[in-house]
C-alpha positions in Angstrom: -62.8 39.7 31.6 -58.9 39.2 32.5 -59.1 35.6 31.8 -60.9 35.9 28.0 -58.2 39.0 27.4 -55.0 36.7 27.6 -57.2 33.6 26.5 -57.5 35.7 23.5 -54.1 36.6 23.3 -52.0 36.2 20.4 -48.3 35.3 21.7 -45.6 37.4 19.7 -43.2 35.0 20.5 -41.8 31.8 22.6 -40.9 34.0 25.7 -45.1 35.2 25.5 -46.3 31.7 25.0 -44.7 30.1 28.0 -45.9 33.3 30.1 -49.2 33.2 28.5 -49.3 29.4 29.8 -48.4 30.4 33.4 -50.6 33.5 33.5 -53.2 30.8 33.1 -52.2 28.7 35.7 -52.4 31.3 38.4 -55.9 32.0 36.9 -57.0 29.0 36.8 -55.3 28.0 40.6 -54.8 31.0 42.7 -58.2 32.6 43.6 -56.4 36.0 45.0 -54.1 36.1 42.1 -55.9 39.7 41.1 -54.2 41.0 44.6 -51.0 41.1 46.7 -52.6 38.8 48.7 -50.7 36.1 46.8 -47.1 36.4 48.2 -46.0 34.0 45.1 -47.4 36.4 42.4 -50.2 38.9 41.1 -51.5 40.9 38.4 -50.3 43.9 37.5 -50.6 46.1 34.2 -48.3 48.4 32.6 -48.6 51.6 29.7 -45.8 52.2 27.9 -46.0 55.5 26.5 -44.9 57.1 23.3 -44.6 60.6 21.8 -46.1 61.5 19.1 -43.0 60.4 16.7 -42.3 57.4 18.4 -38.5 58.5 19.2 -39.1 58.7 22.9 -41.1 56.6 25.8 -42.3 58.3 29.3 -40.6 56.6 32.2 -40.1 57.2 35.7 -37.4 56.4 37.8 -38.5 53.9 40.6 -36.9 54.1 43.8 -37.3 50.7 44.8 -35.8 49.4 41.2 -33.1 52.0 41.4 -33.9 52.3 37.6 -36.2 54.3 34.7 -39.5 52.0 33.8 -42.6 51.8 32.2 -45.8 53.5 34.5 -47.7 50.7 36.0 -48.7 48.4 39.0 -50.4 46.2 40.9 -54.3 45.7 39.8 -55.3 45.1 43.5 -59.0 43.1 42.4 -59.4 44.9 39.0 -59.6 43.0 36.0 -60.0 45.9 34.2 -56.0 45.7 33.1 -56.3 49.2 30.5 -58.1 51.4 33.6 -55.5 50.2 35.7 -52.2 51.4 33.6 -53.9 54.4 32.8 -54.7 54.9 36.2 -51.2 53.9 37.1 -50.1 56.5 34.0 -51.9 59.1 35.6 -50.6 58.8 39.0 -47.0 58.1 38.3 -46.4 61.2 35.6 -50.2 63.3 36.0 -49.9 62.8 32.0 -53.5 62.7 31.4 -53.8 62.9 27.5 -53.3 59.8 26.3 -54.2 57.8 22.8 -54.7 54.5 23.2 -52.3 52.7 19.8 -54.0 49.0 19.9 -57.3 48.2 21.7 -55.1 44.6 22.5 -52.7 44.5 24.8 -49.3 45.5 23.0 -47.1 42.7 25.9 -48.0 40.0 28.0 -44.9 39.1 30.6 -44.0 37.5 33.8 -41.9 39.6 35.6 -39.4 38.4 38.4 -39.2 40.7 41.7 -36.3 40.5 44.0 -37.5 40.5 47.8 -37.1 44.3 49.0 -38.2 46.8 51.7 -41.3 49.0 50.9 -42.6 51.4 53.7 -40.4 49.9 56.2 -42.0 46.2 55.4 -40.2 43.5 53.5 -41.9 42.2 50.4 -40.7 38.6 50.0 -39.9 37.9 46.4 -41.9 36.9 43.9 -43.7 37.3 40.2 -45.8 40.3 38.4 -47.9 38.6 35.7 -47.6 42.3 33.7 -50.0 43.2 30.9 -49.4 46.1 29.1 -50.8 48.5 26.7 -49.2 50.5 24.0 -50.3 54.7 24.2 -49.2 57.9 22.7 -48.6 61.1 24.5 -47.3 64.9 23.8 -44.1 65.4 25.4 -45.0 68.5 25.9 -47.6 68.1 28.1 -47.3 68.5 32.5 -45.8 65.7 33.9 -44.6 65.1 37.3 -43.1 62.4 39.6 -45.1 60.9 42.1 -42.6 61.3 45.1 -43.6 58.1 47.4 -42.5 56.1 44.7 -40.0 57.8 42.0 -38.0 60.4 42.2 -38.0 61.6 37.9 -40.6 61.2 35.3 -38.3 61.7 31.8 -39.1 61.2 27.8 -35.9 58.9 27.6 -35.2 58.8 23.9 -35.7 55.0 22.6 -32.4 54.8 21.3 -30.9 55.6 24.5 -33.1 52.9 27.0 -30.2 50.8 27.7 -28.3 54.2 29.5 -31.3 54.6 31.6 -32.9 51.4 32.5 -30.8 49.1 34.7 -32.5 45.9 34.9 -31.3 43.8 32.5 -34.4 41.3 33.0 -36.9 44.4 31.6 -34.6 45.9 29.0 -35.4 42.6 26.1 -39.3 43.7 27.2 -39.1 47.3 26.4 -37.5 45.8 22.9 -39.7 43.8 22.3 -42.6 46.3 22.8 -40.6 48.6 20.6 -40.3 46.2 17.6 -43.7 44.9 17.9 -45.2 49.0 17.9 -43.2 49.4 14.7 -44.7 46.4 13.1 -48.3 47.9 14.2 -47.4 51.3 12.9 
């Protein structure tokens, strides 16, 4: 399922072929690629979530980041990449309304992780082979943070990402997702 999904996959641009062509190699070499298992890198899947006029995108500040991102994580054996952000959605902010924008995934990236301490244990660094899927949501509706692993759940205003997210690897992928939605839209 995972592997016909990116198979299928139309790059956007260079920096989505290239990861398109190692997302394929850990398929086709790493049998435990689906789970943190594999300390070198694994799946994980993403929602980036919109409101309803497209001016603002739900994000939650990480703690481990030290930053606002996209909802999302680790797939942990599910190739089902669209249950697992909204899953991850649902967990991160309790949003539970959301609309679905494309049935494909809206960004395909391969994500660097700097080695860091999560309960107490250090996770070595390595790679998140992110998928992610575009969605619109009220921002009016509940949302809360989930404490064990952010400490605010906002509507940042698009205009205003580059105030609120501090990783200056993820920032060109939240642009990108933003150009490409107003190309679909």
């Amino acid at each position: 399922m995972l592997r016909e999904l990116i198979e299928n996959y139309k790059p956007y641009n260079m920096q989505e072929r290239e990861d398109k062509k190692v997302m394929m190699t850990y398929l086709n070499t790493f049998k435990d690629c689906l789970t943190r298992k594999n300390a070198l890198g694994h799946f994980t899947s993403s929602a980036f979530i919109v409101n309803e006029d497209y001016t603002k995108v739900l994000m939650a500040y990480h703690n481990i980041y030290k930053s606002y991102a996209w909802l999302g994580g680790h797939v942990d054996g599910c190739e089902d990449t669209l249950k697992v952000a909204i899953k991850e959605a649902n967990e991160e902010s309790s949003i539970k309304n959301l609309e679905l924008l494309s049935d494909n995934i809206i960004s395909l990236d391969v994500i660097e992780v700097q080695g860091h301490f999560k309960k107490g244990k250090w996770v070595t660094p390595h790679v998140h082979l992110n998928v992610t899927y575009l969605f619109k949501a009220n921002d009016k509706d509940f949302i809360k943070n989930k404490e064990d692993e952010n400490s605010s759940v906002a509507w940042i205003p698009i205009k205003e990402l580059d105030k609120y997210v501090s990783e200056e690897n993820i920032l060109p992928i939240y642009q990108k997702i933003i150009e490409k939605m107003r190309k679909l839209l």
